[in-house]
C-alpha positions as CSV (number, residue, x, y, z in Angstrom):
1,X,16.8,-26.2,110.1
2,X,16.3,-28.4,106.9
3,X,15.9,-25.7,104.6
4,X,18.2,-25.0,101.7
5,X,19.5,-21.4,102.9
6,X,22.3,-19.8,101.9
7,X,24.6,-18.1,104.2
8,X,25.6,-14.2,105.0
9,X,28.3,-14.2,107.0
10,X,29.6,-10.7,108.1
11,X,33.4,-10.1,109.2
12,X,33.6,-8.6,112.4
13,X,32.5,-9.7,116.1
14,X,32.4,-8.4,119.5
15,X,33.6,-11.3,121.3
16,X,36.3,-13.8,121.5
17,X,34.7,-16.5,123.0
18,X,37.9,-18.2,125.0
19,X,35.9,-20.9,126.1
20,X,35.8,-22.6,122.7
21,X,37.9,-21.9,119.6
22,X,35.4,-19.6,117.3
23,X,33.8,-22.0,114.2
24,X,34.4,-19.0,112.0
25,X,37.3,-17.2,112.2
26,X,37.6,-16.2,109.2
27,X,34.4,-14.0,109.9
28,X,35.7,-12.7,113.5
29,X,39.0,-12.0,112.6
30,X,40.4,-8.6,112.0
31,X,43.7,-10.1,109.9
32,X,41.2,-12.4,107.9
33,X,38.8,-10.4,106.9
34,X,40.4,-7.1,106.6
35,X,41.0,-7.4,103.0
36,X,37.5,-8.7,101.6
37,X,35.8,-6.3,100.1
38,X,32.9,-3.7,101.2
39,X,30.2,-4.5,99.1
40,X,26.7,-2.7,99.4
41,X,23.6,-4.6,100.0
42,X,22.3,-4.9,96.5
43,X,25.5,-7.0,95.2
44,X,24.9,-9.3,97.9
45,X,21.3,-9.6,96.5
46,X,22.3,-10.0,93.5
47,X,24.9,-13.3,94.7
48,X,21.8,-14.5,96.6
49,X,19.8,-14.3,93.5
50,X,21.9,-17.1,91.9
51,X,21.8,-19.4,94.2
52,X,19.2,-22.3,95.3
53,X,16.4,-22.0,97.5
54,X,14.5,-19.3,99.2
55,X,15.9,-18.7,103.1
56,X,18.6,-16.4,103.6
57,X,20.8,-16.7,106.9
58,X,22.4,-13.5,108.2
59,X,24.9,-14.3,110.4
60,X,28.9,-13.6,111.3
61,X,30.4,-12.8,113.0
62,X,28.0,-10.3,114.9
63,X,25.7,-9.0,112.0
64,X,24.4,-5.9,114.3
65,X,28.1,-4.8,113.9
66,X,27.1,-3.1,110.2
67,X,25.4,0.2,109.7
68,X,22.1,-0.9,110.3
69,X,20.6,1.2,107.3
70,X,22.2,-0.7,105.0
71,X,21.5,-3.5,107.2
72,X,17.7,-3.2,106.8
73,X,18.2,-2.4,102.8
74,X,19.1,-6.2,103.2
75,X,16.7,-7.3,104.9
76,X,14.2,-5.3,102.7
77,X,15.4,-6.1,99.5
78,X,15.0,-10.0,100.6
79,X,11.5,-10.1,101.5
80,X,10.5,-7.8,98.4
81,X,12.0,-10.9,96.6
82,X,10.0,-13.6,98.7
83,X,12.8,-14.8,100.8
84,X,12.5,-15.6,104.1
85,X,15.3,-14.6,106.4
86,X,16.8,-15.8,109.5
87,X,19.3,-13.1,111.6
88,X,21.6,-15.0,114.1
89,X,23.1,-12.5,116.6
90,X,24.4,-12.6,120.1
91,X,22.0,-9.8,121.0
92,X,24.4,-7.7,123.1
93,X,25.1,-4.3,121.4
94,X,21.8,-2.6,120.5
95,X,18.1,-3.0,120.9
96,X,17.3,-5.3,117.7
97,X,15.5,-3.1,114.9
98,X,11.5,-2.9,114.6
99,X,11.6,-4.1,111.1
100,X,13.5,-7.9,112.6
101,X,11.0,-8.1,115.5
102,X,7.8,-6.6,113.5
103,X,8.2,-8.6,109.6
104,X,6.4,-12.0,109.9
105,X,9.2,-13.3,107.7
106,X,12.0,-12.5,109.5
107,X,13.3,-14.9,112.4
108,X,15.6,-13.5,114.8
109,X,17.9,-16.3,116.4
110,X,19.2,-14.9,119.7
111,X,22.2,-17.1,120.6
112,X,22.8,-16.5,124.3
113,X,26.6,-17.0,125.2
114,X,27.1,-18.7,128.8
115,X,29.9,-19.0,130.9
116,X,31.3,-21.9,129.1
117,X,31.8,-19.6,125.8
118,X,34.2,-17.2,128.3
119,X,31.6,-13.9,127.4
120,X,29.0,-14.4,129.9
121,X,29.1,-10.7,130.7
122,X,29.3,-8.9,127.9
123,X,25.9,-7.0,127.3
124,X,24.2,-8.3,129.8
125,X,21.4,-5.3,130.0
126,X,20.8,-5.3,126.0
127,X,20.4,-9.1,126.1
128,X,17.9,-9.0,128.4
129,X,15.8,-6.7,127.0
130,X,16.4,-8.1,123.5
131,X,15.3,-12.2,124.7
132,X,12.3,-10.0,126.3
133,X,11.5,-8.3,123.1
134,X,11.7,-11.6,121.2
135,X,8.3,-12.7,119.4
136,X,6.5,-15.8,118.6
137,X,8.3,-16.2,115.5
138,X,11.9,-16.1,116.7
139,X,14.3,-18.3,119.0
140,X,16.7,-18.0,121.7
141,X,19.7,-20.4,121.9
142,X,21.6,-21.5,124.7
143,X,25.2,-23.1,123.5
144,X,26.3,-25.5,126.5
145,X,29.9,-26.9,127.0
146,X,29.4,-28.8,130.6
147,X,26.5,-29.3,133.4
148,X,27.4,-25.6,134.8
149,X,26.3,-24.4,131.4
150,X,22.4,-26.0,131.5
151,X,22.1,-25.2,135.0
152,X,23.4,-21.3,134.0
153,X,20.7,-21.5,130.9
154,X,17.8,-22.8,133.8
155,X,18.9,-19.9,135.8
156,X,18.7,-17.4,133.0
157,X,15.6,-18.6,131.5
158,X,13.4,-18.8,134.7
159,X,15.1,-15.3,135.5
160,X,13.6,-13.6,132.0
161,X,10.0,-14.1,133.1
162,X,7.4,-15.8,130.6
163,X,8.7,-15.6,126.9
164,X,7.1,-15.3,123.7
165,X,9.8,-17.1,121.5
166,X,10.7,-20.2,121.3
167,X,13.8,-21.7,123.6
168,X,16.8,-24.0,121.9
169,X,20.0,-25.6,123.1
170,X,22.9,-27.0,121.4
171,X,26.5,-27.8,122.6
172,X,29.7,-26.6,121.4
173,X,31.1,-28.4,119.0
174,X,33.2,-31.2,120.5
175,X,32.8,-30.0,123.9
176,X,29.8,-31.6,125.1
177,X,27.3,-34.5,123.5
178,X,24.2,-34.1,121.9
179,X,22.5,-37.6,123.9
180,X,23.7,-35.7,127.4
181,X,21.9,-32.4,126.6
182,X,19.1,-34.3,125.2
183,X,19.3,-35.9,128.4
184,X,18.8,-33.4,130.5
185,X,16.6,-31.6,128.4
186,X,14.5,-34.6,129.5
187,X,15.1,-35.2,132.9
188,X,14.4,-30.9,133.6
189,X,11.2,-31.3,131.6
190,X,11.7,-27.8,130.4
191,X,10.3,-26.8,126.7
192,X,13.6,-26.6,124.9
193,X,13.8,-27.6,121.8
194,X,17.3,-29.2,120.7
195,X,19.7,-27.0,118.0
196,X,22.0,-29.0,115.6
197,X,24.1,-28.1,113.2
198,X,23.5,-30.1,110.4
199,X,25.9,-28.7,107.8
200,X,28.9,-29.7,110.3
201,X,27.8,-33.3,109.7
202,X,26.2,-33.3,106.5
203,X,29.7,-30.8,105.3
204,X,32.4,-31.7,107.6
205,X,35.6,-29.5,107.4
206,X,33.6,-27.4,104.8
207,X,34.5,-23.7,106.7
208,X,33.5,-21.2,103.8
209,X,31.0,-21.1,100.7
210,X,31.4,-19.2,97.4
């Protein structure tokens, strides 16, 4: 947060989250997407390359949804070039790779979906084993819509055991304020730290990039 980063944002996702209408559909939907084209890792590189700053964010969609070779030519490619990278993902298909949990530069984002996002279940195995496998380095995010949503985060957190990563929460857009969660961030005394996203402030309405 606060770093000029630009953004990788893969079409395709293996959720609808019903609970909240999706901040980029454009990336999760079939009829959006379907026509962009398939590009190999080095064009997007090379895009990269031309643009400000040195923190990449690989996102969606769900950016475990692409053939994970090409995936970690990426990713490799990146930090040849000195770039920090940041993977967001929902954690629920696959174990995430060695080279995401293993390269000091890489920070996995683990973006846990409650009940509030409508795909509470999805995964569930997988995501546990992937918050477990979390390091230092990396995050896990809880998004919360109501009260039901932070206690449901409580739940799940105490239930994982002692973590190595960091813990965030931020609300759904819209659906919940950022003074309440900070509120009872504070009255839980638990060691969240609080997720914003600044672009929707400092950019509002802005959807897509180059």
């Amino acid at each position: 947060m606060g770093a000029v980063t630009s953004f990788v944002r893969f079409g395709g996702c293996n959720m609808r989250c019903a609970g909240w209408p999706c901040d980029t559909p454009h990336a999760i939907l079939p009829e959006i997407w379907k026509h962009d084209p398939i590009v190999p890792p080095d064009y997007i590189v090379k895009k990269i390359r031309d643009l400000p700053g040195k923190n990449v964010c690989i996102t969606g969609g769900e950016p475990t949804l692409q053939p994970l070779e090409d995936l970690e030519k990426l990713g490799t490619q990146l930090l040849l070039e000195d770039y920090t990278v940041d993977v967001f993902s929902n954690g629920s298909l696959k174990p995430f790779p060695l080279w995401m949990l293993m390269e000091p530069s890489v920070c996995i984002i683990m973006d846990w979906k409650l009940a509030g996002s409508g795909e509470n279940q999805t995964g569930m195995e997988v995501r546990i084993q992937n918050a477990r496998a979390l390091t230092s380095k990396d995050a896990l995010k809880f998004v919360i819509v109501d009260d039901m949503d932070f206690e449901s985060a409580m739940f799940i957190w105490k239930s994982l055991g002692e973590l190595k990563c960091s813990i965030w929460a931020g609300v759904a857009w819209g659906r919940y304020s950022e003074a309440d969660l900070i509120e009872r961030i504070k009255v839980a005394r638990v060691p969240w730290r609080m997720n914003i996203q600044l672009h929707k402030f400092i950019y509002p309405g802005v959807d897509k990039g180059i």
